[in-house]
C-alpha positions in Angstrom: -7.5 2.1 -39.9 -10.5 4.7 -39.1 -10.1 6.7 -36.4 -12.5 4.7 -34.2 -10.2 1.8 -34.9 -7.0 3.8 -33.6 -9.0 5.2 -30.7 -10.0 1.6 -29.4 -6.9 0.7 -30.0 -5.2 2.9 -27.9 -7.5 2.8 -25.1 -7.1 -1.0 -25.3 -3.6 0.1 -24.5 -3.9 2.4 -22.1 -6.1 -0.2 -20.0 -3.6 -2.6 -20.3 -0.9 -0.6 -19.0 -3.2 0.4 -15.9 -3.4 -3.3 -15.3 -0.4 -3.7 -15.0 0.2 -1.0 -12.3 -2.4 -2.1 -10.5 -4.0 1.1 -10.4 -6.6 0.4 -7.9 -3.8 -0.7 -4.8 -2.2 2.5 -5.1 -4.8 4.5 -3.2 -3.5 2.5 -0.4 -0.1 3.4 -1.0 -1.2 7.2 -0.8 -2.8 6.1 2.2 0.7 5.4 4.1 1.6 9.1 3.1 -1.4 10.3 4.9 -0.9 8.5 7.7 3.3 9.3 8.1 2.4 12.7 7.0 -0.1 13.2 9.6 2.0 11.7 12.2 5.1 13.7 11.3 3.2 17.3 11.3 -0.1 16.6 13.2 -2.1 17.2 10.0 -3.0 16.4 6.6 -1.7 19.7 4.3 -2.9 19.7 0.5 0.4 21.3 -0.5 3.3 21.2 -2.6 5.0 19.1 -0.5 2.2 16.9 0.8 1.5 16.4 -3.6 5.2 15.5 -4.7 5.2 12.6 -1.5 2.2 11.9 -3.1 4.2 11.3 -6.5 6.7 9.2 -4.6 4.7 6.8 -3.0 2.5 6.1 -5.8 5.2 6.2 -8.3 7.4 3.5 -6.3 4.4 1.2 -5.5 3.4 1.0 -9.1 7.0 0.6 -10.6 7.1 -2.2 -8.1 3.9 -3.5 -9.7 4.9 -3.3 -13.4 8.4 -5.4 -12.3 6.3 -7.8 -10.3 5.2 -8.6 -13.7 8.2 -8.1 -15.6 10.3 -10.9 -13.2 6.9 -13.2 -12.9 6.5 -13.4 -16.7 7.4 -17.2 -17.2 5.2 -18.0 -14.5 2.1 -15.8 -15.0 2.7 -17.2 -18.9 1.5 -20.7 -17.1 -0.7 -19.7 -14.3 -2.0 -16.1 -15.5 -2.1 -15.2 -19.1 -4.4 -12.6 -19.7 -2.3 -10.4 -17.7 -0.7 -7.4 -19.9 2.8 -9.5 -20.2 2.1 -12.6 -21.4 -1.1 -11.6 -23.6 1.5 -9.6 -25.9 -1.0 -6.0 -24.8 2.2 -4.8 -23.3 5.8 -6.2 -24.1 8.5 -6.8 -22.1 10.2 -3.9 -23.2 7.8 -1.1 -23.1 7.0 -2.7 -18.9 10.4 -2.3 -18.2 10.8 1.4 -19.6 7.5 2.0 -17.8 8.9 1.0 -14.6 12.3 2.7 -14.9 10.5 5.8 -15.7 8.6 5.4 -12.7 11.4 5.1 -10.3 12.6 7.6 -11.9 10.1 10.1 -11.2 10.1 9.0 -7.6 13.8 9.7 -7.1 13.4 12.6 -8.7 10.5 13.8 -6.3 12.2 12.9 -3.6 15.5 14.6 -4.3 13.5 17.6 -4.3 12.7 17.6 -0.6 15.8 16.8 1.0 17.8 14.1 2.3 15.9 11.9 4.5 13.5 11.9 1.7 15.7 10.8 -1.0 17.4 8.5 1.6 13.6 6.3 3.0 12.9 6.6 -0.9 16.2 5.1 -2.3 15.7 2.2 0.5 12.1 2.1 -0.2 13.5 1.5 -4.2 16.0 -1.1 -3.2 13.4 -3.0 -0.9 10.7 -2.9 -3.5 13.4 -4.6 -6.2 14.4 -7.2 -3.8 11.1 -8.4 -3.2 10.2 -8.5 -6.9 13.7 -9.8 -7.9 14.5 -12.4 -5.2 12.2 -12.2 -2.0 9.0 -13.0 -3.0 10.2 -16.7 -3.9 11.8 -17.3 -0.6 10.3 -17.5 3.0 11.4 -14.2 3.9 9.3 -12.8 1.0 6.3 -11.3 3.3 9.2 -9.7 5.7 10.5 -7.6 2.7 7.1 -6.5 1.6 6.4 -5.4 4.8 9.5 -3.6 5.0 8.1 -1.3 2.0 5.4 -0.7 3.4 6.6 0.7 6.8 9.1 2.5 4.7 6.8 4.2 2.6 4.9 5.6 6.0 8.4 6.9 6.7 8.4 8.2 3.3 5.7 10.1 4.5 6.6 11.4 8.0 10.0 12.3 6.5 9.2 16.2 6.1 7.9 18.5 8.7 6.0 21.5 6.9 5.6 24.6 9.3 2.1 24.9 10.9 0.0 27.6 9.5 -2.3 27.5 12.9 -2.3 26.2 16.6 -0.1 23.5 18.0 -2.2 20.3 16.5 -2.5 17.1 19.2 0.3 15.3 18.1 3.3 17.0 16.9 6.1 14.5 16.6 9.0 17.1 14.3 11.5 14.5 14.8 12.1 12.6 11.9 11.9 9.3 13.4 10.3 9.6 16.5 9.1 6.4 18.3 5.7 7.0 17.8 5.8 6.9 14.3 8.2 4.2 13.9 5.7 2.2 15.8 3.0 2.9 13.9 5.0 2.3 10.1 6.1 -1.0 12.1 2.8 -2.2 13.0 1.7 -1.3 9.4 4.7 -3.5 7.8 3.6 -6.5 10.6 0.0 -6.3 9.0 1.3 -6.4 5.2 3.9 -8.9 6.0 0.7 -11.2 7.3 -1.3 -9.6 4.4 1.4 -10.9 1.5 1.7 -14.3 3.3 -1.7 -15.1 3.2 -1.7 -13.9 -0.3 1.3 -15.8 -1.8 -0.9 -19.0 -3.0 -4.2 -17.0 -3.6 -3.9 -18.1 -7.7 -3.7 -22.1 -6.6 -5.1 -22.1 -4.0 -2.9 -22.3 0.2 -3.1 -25.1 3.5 -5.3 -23.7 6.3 -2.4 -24.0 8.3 0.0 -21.3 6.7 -3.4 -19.3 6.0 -3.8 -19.5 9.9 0.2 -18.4 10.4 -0.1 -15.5 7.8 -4.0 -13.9 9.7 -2.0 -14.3 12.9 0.5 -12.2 11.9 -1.8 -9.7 10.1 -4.0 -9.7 13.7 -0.5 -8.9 15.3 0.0 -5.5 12.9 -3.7 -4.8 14.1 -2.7 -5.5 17.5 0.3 -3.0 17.2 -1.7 -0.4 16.1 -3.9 -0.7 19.1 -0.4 -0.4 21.1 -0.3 3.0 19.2 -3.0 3.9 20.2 -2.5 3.1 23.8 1.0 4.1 23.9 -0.3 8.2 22.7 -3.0 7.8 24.2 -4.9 10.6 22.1 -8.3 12.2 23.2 -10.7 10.6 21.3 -8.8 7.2 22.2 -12.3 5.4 22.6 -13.8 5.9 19.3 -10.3 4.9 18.0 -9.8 1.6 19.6 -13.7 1.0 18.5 -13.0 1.9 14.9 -9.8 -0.4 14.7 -12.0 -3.2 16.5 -14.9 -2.7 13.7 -12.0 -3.0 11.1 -10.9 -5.6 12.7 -13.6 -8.0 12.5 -14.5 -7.1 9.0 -11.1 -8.2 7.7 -11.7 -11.5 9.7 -15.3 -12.0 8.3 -13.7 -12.2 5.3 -10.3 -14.3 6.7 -12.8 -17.5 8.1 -14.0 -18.4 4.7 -10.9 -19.0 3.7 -9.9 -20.6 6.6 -12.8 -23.1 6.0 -12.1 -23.7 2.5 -8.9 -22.6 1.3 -9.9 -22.5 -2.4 -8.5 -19.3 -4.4 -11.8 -17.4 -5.2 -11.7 -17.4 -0.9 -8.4 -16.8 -0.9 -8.3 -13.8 -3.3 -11.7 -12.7 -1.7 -9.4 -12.0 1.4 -7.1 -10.5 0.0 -9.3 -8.1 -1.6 -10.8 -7.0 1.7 -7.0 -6.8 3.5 -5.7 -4.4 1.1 -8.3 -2.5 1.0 -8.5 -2.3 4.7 -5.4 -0.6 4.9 -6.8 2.5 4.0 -9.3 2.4 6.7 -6.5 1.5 9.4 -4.6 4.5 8.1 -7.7 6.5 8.2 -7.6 5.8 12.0 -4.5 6.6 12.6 -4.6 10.3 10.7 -7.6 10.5 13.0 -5.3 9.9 16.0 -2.4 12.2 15.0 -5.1 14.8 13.8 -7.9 15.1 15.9 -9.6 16.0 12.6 -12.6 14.1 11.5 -12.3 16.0 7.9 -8.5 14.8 7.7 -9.1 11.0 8.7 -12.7 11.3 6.3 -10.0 12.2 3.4 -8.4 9.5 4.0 -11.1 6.9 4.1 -11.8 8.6 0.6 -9.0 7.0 -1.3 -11.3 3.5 -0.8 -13.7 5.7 -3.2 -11.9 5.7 -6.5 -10.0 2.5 -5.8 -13.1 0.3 -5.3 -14.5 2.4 -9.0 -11.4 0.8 -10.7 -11.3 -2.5 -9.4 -14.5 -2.8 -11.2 -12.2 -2.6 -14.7 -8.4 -3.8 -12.7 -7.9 -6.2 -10.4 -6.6 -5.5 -7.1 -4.2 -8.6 -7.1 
């Protein structure tokens, strides 16, 4: 073997292993750190701290990935087989090693920072394992997913870094103040609608449960306007427009498959939904903040996550 051989080869490797974290969604996952972060200190603080919740998030969401595929092998075998798993580019037991690493790395992270970190991350660990295990087959499937991801916003908000300048707008140091278990709650009510309309994107879905899950998504949207209203933060007008503009572009893209509940719709939606998660956390960093530079760094993380779904799929 030459050397340009080996180095396709391993690159072929690599790529398949990136496919099968779904690299691309995990922006979004960072997202949720930005957003409980911002909520928790009133600002978004490149640090040490800020980087290893980083490591947490992304970490957990990934490792929840790789054993998405890992439990769905049989199935994606039938339904999906280019993925990683059943196309032999990654076997079974170098997924699962990958994934264990990754929780591992999380715990680790989060042992670092104290005990309601390493508490929201342990739950956050056993949620995302139930829903790959066991939930996702059963009814209450979109429940537990939105469960991780109003625990991962926790994940988030669960340190409070000292402020290096004035008081910023929206200082909430308690851990689990109501604010920002609203907000993580209105998030999970979004995803749980999100993974529900998502559950039959690969066969295609009845306009009727599509109907039921973009309810409940427009109900997470809805909460976040209650956020909004509830804190009632200075620049609350150009935040209730922003969330309406998002609003209707994740809808745009809902009615098609509404219409015509064929998976290329389907998955379209989907596409948009996730990625839309990054803008409704961008609006609320903007709300906790006051900073246009904080919520703009945000909305950043769409950046290199629509430049890799061009190579990985989002779903």
């Amino acid at each position: 073997m030459d050397d340009s051989t080996g180095r396709h080869a391993v690159q072929n490797r690599l790529l398949a292993i990136v496919q099968l974290m779904r690299l691309p969604a995990v922006f979004t996952a960072f997202a949720d750190v930005f957003a409980g972060f911002a909520l928790r200190n009133g600002t978004v603080e490149f640090n040490g701290v800020f980087a290893r919740l980083l490591v947490i998030s992304g970490c957990l969401y990934t490792a929840g990935m790789v054993f998405n595929d890992v439990f769905d092998r049989r199935e994606d075998a039938r339904h999906r087989p280019g993925r990683p798993i059943p196309s032999g580019r990654v076997g079974l037991p170098a997924a699962t090693l990958i994934g264990v690493l990754l929780i591992a790395a999380a715990l680790g992270c989060a042992a670092s920072l104290g005990r309601p970190t390493i508490e929201l991350a342990s739950a956050l660990t056993a949620a995302v394992l139930l829903y790959d295990g066991w939930g996702k087959r059963t009814p209450l499937g979109p429940v537990v997913m939105g469960s991780c991801r109003a625990l991962d916003v926790l994940v988030g908000a669960s340190v409070a870094v000292a402020s290096t300048g004035s008081a910023p707008p929206m200082d909430l140091r308690a851990p689990f103040a109501p604010p920002i278990v609203h907000a993580a709650v209105a998030m999970g009510v979004y995803v749980a609608g999100l993974t529900w309309f998502a559950r039959r994107e690969a066969t295609g879905s009845t306009p009727r449960s599509l109907l039921a899950a973009a309810v409940v998504a427009n109900l997470g949207i809805a909460g976040l306007l209650g956020f909004l209203l509830t804190t009632r933060p200075s620049n609350l007008s150009l935040l209730v427009v922003l969330l309406i503009v998002i609003a209707l572009s994740i809808n745009r893209r809902i009615a098609p498959a509404l219409a015509n509940p064929r998976p290329a719709a389907i998955q379209a939606a989907v596409g948009t939904m996730i990625q839309s998660i990054v803008m409704l956390h961008a609006t609320v960093v903007l709300a906790a903040t006051q900073s246009v530079a904080a919520a703009a760094a945000t909305a950043a993380l769409l950046v290199p996550a629509l430049l890799l779904r061009r190579v990985v799929p989002i779903t």
